[in-house]
DSSP file (Angstrom, degrees, kcal/mol; ACC not computed):
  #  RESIDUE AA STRUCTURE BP1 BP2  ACC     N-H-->O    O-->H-N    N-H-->O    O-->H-N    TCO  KAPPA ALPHA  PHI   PSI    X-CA   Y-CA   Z-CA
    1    1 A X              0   0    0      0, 0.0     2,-0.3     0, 0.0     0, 0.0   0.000 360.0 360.0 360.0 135.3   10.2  -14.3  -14.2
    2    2 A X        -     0   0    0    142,-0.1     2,-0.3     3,-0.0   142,-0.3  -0.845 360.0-170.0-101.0 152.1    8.1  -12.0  -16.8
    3    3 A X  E     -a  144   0A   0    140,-0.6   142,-2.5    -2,-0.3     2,-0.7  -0.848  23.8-131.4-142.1 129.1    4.9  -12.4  -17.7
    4    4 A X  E     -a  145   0A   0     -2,-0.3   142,-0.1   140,-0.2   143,-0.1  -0.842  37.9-118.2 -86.5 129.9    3.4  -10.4  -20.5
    5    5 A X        -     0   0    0    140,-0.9     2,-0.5    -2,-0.7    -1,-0.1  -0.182  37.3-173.9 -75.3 145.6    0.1   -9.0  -19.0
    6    6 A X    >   -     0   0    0      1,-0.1     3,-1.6    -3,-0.0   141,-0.0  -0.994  45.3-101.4-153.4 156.6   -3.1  -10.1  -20.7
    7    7 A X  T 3  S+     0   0    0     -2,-0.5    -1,-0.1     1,-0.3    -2,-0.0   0.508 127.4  40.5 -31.9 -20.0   -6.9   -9.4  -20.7
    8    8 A X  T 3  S+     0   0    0      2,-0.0    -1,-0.3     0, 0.0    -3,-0.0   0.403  87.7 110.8-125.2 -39.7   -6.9  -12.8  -18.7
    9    9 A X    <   -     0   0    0     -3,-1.6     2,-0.4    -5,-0.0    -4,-0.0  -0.317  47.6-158.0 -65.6 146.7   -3.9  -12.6  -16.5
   10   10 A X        -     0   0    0      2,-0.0     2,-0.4    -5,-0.0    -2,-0.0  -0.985   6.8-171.2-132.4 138.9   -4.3  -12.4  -12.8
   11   11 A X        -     0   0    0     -2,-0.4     2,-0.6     2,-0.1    -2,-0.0  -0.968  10.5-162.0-134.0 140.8   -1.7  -11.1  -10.7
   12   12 A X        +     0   0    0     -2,-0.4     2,-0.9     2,-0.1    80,-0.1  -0.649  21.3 164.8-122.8  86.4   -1.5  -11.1   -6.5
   13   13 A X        +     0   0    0     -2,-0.6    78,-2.7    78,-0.5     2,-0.3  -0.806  32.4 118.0 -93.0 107.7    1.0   -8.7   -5.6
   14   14 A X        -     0   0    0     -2,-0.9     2,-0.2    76,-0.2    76,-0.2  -0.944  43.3-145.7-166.2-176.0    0.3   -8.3   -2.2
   15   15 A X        -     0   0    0     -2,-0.3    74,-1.1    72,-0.1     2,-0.5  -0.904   7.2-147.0-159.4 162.9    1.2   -8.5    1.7
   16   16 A X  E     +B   88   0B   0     72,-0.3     2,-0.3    -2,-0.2    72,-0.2  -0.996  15.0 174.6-142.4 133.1    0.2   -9.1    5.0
   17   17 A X  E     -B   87   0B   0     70,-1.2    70,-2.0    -2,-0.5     2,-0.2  -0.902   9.7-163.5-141.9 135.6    1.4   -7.5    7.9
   18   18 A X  E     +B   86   0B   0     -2,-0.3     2,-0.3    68,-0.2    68,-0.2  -0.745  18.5 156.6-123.7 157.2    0.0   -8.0   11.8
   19   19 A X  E     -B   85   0B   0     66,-1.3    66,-5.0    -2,-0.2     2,-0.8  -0.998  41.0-129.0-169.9 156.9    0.7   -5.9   14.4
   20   20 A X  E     -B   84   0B   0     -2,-0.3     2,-0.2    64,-0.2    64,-0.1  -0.900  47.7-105.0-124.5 121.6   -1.0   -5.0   17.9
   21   21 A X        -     0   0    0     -2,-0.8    61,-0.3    62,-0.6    62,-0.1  -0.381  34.2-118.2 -51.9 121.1   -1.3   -0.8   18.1
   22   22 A X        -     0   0    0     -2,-0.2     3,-0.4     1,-0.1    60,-0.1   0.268  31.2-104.7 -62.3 176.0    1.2    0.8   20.6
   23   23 A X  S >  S+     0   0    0      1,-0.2     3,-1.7     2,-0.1    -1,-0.1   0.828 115.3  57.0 -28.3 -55.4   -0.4    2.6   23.5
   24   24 A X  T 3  S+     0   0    0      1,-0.4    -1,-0.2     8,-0.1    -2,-0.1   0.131  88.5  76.6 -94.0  16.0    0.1    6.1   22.5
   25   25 A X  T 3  S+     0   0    0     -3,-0.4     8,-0.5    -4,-0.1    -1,-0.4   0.363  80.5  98.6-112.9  12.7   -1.8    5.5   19.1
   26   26 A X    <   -     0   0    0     -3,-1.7     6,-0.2     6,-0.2     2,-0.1  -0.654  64.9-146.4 -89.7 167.1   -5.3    5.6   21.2
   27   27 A X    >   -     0   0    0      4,-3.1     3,-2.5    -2,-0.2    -2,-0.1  -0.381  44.0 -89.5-106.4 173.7   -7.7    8.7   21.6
   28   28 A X  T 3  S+     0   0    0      1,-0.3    -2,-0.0    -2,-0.1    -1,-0.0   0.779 125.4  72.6 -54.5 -16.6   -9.7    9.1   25.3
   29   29 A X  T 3  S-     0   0    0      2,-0.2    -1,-0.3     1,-0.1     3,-0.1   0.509 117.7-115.9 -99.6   9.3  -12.5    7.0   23.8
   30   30 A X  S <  S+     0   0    0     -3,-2.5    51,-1.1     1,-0.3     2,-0.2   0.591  79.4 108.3  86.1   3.5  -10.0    4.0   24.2
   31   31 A X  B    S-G   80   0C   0     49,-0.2    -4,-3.1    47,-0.0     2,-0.9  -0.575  85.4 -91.3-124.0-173.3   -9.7    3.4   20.5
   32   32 A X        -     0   0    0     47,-1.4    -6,-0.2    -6,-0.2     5,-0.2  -0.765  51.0-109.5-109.5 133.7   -7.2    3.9   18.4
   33   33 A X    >   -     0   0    0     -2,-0.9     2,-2.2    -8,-0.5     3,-2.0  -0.003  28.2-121.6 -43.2 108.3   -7.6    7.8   16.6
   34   34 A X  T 3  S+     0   0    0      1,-0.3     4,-0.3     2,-0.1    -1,-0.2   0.324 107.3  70.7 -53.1   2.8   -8.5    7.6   13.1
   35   35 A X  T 3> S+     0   0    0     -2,-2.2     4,-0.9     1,-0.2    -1,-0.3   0.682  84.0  72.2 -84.2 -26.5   -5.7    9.3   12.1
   36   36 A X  H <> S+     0   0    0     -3,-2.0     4,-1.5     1,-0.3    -1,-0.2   0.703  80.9  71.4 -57.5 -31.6   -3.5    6.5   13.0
   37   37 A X  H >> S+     0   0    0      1,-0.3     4,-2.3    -4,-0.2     3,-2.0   0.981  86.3  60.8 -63.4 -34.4   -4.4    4.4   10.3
   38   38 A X  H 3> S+     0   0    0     -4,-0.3     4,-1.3     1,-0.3    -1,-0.3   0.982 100.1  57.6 -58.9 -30.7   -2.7    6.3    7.6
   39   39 A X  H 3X S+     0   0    0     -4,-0.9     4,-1.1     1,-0.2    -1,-0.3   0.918 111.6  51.8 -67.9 -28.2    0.5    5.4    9.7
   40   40 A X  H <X S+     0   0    0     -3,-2.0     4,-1.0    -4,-1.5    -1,-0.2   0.866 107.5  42.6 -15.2 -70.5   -0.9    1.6    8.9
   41   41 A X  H  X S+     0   0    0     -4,-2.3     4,-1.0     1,-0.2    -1,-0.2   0.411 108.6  63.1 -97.5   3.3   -1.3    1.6    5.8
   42   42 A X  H  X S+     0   0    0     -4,-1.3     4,-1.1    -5,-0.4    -1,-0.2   0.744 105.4  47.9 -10.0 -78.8    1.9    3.3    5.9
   43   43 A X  H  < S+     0   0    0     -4,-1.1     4,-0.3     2,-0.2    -2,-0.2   0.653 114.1  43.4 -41.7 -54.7    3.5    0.2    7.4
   44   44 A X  H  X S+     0   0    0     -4,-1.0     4,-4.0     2,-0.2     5,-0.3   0.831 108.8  58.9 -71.9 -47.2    2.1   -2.2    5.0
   45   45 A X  H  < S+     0   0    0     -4,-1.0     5,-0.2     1,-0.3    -2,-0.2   0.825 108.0  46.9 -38.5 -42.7    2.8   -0.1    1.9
   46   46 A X  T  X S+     0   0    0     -4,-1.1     4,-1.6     1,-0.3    -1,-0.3   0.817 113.0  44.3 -92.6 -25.6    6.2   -0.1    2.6
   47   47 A X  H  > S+     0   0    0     -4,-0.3     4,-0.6     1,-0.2    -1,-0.3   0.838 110.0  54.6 -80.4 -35.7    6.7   -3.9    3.4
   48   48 A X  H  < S+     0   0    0     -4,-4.0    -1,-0.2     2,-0.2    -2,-0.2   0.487 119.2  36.1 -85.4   4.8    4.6   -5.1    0.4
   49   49 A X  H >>>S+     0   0    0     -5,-0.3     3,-6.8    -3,-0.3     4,-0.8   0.689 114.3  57.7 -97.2 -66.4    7.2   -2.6   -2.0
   50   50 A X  H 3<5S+     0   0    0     -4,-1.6     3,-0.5     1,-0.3    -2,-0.2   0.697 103.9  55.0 -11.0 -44.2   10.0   -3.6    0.3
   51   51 A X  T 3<5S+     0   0    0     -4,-0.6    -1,-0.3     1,-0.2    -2,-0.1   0.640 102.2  49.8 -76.9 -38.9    8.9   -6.8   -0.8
   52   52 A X  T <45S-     0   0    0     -3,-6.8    -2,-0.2    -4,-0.2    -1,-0.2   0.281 117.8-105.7-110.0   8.4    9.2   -6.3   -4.7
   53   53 A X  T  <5S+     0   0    0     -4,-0.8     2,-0.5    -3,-0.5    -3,-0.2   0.255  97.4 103.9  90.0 -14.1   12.6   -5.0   -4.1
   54   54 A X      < +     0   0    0     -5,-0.7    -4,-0.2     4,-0.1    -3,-0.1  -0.266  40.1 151.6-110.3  51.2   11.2   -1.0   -4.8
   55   55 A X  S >> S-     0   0    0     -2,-0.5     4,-1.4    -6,-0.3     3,-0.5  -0.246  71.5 -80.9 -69.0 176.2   10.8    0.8   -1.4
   56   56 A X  H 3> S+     0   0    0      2,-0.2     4,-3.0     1,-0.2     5,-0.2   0.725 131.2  55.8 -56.1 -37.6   11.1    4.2   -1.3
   57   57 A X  H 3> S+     0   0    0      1,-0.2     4,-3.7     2,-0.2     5,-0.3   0.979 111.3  50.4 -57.6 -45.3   15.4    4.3   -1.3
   58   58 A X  H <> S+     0   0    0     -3,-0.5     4,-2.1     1,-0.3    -2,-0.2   0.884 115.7  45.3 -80.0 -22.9   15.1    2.0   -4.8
   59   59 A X  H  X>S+     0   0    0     -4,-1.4     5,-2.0     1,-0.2     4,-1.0   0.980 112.0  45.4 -74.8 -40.5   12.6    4.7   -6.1
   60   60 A X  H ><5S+     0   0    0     -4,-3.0     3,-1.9     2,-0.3    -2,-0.2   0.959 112.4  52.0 -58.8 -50.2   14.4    7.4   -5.1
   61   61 A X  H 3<5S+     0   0    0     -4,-3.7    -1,-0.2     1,-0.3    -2,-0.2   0.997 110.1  57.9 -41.2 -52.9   17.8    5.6   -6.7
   62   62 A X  H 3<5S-     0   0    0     -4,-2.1    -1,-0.3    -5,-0.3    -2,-0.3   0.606 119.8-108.0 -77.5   3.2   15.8    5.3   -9.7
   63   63 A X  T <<5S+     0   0    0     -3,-1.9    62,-0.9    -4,-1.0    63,-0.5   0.468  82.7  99.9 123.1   5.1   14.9    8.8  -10.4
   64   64 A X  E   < -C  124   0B   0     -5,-2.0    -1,-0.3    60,-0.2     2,-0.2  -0.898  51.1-157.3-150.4 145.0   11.1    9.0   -9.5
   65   65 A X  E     -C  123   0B   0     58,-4.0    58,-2.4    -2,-0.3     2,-0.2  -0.619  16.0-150.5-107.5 167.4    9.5   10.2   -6.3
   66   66 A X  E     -C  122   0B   0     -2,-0.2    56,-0.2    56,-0.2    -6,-0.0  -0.659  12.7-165.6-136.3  85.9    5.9    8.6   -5.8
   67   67 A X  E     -C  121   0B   0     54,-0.7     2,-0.9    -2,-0.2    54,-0.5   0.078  22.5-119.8 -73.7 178.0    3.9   10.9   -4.0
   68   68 A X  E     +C  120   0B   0     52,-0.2    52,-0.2     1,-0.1     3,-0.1  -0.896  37.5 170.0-112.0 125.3    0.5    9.5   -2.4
   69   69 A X  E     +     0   0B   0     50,-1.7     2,-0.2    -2,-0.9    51,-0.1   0.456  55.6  43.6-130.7  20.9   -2.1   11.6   -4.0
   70   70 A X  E     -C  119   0B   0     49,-0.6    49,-1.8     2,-0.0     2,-0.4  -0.881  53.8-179.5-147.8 110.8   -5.3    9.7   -2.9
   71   71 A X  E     -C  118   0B   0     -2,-0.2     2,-0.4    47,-0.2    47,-0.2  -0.960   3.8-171.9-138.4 131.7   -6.2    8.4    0.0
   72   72 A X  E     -C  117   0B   0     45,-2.2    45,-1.8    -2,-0.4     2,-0.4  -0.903   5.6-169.8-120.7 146.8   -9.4    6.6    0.6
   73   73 A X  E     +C  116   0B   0     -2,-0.4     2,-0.5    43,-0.2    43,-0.2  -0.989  14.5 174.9-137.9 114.7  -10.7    5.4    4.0
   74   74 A X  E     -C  115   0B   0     41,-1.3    41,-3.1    -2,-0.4     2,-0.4  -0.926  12.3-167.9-144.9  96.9  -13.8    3.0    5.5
   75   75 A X  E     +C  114   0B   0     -2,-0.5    39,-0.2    39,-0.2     3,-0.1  -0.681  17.4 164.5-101.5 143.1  -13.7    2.6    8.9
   76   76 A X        +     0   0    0     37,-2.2     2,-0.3     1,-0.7    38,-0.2   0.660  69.1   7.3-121.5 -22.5  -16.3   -0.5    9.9
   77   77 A X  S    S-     0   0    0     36,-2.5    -1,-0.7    34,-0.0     2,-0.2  -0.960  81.6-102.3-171.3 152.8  -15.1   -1.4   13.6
   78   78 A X        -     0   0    0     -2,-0.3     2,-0.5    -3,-0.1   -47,-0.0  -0.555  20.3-127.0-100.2 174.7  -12.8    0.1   16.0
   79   79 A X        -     0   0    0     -2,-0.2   -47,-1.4   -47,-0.1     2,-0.4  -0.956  35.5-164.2-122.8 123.7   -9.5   -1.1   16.8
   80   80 A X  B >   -G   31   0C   0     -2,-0.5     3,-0.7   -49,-0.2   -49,-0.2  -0.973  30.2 -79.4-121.1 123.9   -9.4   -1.5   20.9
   81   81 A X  T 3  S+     0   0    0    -51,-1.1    -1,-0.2    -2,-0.4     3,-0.1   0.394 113.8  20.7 -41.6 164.3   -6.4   -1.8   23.0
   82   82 A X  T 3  S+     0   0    0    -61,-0.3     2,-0.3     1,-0.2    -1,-0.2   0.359  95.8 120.8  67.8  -0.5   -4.7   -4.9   23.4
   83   83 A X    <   -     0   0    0     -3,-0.7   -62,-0.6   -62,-0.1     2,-0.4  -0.465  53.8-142.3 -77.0 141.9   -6.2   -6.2   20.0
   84   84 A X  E     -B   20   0B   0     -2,-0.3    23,-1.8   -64,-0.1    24,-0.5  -0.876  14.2-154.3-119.1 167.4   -3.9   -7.2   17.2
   85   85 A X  E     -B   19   0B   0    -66,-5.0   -66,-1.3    -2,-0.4     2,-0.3  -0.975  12.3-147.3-132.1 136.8   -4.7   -6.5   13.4
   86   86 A X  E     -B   18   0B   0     19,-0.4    19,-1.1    -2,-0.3     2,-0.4  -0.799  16.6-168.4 -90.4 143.5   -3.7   -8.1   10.1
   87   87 A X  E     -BD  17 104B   0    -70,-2.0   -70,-1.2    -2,-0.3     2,-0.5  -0.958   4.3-169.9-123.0 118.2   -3.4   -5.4    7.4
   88   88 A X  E     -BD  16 103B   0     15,-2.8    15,-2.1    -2,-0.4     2,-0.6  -0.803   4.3-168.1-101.7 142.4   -3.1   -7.0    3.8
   89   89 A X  E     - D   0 102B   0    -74,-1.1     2,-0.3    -2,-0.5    13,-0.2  -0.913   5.1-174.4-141.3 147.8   -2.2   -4.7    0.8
   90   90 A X        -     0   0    0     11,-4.1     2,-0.7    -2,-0.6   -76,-0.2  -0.628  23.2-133.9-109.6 164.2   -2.3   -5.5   -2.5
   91   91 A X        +     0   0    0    -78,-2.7   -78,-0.5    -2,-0.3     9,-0.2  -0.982  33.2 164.8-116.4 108.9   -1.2   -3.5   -5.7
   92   92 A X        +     0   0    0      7,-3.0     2,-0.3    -2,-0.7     8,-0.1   0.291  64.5  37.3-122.9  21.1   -4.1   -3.7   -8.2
   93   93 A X        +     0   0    0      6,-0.5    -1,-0.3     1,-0.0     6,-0.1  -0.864  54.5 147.3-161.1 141.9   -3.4   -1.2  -10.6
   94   94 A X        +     0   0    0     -2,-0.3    40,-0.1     4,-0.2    45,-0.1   0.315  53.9  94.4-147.2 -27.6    0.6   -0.2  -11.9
   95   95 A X  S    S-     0   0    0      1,-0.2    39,-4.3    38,-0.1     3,-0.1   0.845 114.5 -13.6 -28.8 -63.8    0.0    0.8  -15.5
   96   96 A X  S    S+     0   0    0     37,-0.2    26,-0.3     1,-0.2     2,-0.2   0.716 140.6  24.8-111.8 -33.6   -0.3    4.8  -15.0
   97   97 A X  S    S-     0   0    0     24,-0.1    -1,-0.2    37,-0.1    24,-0.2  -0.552  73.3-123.5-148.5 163.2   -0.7    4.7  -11.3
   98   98 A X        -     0   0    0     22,-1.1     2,-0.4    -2,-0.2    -4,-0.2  -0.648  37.5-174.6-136.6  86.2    0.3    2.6   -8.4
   99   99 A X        -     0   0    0     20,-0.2    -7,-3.0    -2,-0.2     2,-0.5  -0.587   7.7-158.6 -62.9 117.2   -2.9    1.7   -6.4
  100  100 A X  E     - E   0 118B   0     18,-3.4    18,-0.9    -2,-0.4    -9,-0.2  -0.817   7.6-163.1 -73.5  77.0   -3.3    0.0   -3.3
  101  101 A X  E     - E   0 117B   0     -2,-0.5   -11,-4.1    16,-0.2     2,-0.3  -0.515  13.3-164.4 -91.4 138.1   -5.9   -1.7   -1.8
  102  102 A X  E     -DE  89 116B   0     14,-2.1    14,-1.4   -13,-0.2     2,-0.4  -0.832  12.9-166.4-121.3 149.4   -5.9   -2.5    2.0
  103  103 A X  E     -DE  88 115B   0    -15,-2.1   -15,-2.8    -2,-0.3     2,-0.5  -0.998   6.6-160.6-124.9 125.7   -7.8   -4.6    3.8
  104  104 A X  E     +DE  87 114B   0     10,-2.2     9,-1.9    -2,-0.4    10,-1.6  -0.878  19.2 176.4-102.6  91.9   -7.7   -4.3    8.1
  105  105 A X  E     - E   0 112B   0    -19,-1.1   -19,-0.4    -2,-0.5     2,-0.4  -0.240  38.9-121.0-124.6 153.6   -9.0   -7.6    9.7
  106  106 A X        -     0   0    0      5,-2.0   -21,-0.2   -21,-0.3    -1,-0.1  -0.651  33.0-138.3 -88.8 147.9   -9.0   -8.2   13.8
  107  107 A X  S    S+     0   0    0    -23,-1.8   -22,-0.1    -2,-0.4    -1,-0.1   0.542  93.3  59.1 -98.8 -16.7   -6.5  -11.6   13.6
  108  108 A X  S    S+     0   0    0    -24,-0.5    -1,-0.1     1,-0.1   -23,-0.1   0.643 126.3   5.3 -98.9   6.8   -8.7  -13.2   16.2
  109  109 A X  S    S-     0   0    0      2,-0.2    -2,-0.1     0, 0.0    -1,-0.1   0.137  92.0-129.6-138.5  -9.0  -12.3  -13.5   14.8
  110  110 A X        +     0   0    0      1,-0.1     2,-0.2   -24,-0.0    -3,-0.1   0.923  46.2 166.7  67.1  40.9  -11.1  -12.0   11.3
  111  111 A X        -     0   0    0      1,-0.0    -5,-2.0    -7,-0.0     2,-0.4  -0.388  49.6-108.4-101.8 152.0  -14.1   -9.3   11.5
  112  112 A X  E     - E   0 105B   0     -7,-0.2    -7,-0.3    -2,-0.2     3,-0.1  -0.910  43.0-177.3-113.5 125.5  -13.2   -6.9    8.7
  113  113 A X  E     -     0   0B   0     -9,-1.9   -36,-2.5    -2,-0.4   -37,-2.2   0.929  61.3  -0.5 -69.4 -69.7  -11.8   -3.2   10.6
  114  114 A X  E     -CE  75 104B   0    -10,-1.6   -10,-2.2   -39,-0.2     2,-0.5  -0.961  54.7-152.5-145.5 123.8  -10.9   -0.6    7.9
  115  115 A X  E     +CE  74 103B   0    -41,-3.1   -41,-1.3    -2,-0.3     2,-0.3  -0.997  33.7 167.7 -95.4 112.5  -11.1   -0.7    3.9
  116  116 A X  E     -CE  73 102B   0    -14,-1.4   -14,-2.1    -2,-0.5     2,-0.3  -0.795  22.3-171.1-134.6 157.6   -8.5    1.7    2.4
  117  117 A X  E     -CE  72 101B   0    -45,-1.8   -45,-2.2    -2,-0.3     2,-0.4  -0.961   5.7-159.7-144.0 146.3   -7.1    2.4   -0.6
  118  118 A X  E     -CE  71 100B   0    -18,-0.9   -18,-3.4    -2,-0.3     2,-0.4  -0.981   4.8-157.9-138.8 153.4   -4.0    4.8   -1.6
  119  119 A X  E     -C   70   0B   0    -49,-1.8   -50,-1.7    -2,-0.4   -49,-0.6  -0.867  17.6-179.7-115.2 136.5   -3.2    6.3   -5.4
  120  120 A X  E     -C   68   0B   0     -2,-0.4   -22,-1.1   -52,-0.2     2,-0.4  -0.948  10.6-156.7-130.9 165.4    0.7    7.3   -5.7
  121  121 A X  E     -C   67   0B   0    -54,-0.5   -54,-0.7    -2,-0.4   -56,-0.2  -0.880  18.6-114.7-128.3  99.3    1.8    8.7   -8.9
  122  122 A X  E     -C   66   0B   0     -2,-0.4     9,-1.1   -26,-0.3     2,-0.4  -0.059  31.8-172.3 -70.6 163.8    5.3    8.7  -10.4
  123  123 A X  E     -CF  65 130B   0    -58,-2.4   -58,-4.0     7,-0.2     2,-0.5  -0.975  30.2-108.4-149.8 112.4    6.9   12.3  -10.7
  124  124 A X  E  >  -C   64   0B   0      5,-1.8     4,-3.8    -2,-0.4     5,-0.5  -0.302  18.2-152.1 -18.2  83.9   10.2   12.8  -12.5
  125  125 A X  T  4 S+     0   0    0    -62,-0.9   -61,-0.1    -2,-0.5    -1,-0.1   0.920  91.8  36.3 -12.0 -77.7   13.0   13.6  -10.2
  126  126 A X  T  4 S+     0   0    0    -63,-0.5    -1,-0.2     1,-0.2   -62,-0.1   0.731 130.8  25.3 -56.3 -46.9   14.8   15.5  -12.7
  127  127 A X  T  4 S-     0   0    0      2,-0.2    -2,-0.2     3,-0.0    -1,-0.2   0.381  94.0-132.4-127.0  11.7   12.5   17.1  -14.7
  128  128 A X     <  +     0   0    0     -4,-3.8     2,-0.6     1,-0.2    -3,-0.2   0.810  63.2 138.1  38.0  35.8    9.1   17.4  -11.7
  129  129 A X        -     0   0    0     -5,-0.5    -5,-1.8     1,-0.0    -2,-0.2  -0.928  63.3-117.2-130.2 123.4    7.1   16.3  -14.1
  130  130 A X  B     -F  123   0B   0     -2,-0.6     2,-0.4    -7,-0.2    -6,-0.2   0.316  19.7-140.0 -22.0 162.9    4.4   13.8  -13.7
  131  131 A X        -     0   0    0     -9,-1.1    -1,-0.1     1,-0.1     3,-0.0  -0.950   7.7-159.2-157.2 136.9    4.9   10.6  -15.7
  132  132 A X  S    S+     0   0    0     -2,-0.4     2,-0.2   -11,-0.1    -1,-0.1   0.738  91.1  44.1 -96.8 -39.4    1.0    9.2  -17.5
  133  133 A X  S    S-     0   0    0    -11,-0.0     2,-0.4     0, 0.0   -37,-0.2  -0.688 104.3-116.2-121.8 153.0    2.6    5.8  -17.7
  134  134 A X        -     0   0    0    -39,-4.3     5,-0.1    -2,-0.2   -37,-0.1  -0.780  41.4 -92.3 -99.2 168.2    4.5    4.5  -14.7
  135  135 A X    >>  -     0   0    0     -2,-0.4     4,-1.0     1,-0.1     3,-0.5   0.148  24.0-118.7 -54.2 149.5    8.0    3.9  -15.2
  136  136 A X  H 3> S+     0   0    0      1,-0.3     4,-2.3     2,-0.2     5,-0.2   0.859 104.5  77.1 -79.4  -6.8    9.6    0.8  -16.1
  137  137 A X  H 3> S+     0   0    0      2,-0.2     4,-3.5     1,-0.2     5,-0.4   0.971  97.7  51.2 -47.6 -55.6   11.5    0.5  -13.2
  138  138 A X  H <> S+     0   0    0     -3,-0.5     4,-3.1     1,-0.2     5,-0.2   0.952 104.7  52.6 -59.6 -49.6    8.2   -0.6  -11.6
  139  139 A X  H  X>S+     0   0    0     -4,-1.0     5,-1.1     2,-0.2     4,-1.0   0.836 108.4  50.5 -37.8 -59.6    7.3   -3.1  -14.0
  140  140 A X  H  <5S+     0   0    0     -4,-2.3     3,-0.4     2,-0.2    -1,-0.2   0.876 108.2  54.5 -42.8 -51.8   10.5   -4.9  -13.7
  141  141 A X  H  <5S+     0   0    0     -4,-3.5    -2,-0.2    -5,-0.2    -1,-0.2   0.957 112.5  44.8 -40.9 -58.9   10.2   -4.9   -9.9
  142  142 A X  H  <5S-     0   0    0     -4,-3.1    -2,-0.2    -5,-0.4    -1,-0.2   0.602 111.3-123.6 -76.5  -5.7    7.1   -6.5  -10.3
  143  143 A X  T  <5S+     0   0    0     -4,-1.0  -140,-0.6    -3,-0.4    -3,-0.2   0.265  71.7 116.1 103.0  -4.5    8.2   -9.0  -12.9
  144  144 A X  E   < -a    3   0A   0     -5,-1.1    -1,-0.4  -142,-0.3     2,-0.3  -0.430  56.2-135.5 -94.1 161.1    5.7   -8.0  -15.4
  145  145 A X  E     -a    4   0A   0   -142,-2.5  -140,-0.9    -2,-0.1  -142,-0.0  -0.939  26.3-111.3-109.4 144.5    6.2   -6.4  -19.1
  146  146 A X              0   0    0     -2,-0.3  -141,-0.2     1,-0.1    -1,-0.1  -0.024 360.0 360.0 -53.7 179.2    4.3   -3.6  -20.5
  147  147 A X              0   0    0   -143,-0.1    -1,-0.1  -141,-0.0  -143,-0.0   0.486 360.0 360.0 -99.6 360.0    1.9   -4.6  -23.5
């Protein structure tokens, strides 16, 4: 169904994904190595698009690469073997840009991990050229109309 967006509309395009971190993603210090998250949020990204029918094969079909050209990171607690973690990610901005926001929760006391965010940008296939507004391909995936 489409929705014409308004000052006043609220939209929860979002996902949840749990997962308990392999071995081999911990450091000596027993946690897992902060580098690992990007492979997370990674994980989530791709299951809440996955979700809206527009993972990376349907962008690519549709003409538009979406590089990640922001990535923001707030790590609050460490993630320690044998724990498992919910990561929810939401899409709160699609207009120009397709922002993420993530949230990394423990799933047994629901203590908040990691706060993340990632910026992707669509870029013309064809012509390697940046696109100001995103493409309508997204909007349709996500069920909404531009204004």
């Amino acid at each position: 169904m489409s929705t014409k967006p308004g000052k006043d509309t609220v939209y929860d395009f979002s996902h949840e994904l749990t997962l308990a971190p392999a071995f081999h993603d911990f450091d000596p210090m027993d946690v897992v190595w902060h580098g690992n998250y990007l492979k997370y949020l990674e994980l989530a990204r791709c299951a809440l698009l996955a979700k809206y029918g527009y993972d990376y094969p349907q962008m690519r079909d549709s003409g538009y690469a979406w590089p990640v050209v922001d990535v923001r990171l707030k790590y609050i607690k460490p993630i320690t073997y044998g724990q498992t973690i919910m990561i929810r990610a939401e899409i709160v901005e699609w207009e120009n840009r397709l922002k993420i926001n993530y949230l990394i929760r423990d799933v047994k006391t629901g203590h908040i991990i990691n706060k993340a965010s990632t910026i992707q940008v669509a870029i013309d296939m064809a012509t390697k050229e940046m696109r100001y507004v995103s493409p309508r391909v997204l909007w349709d995936c996500l069920g909404v109309l531009p204004e």
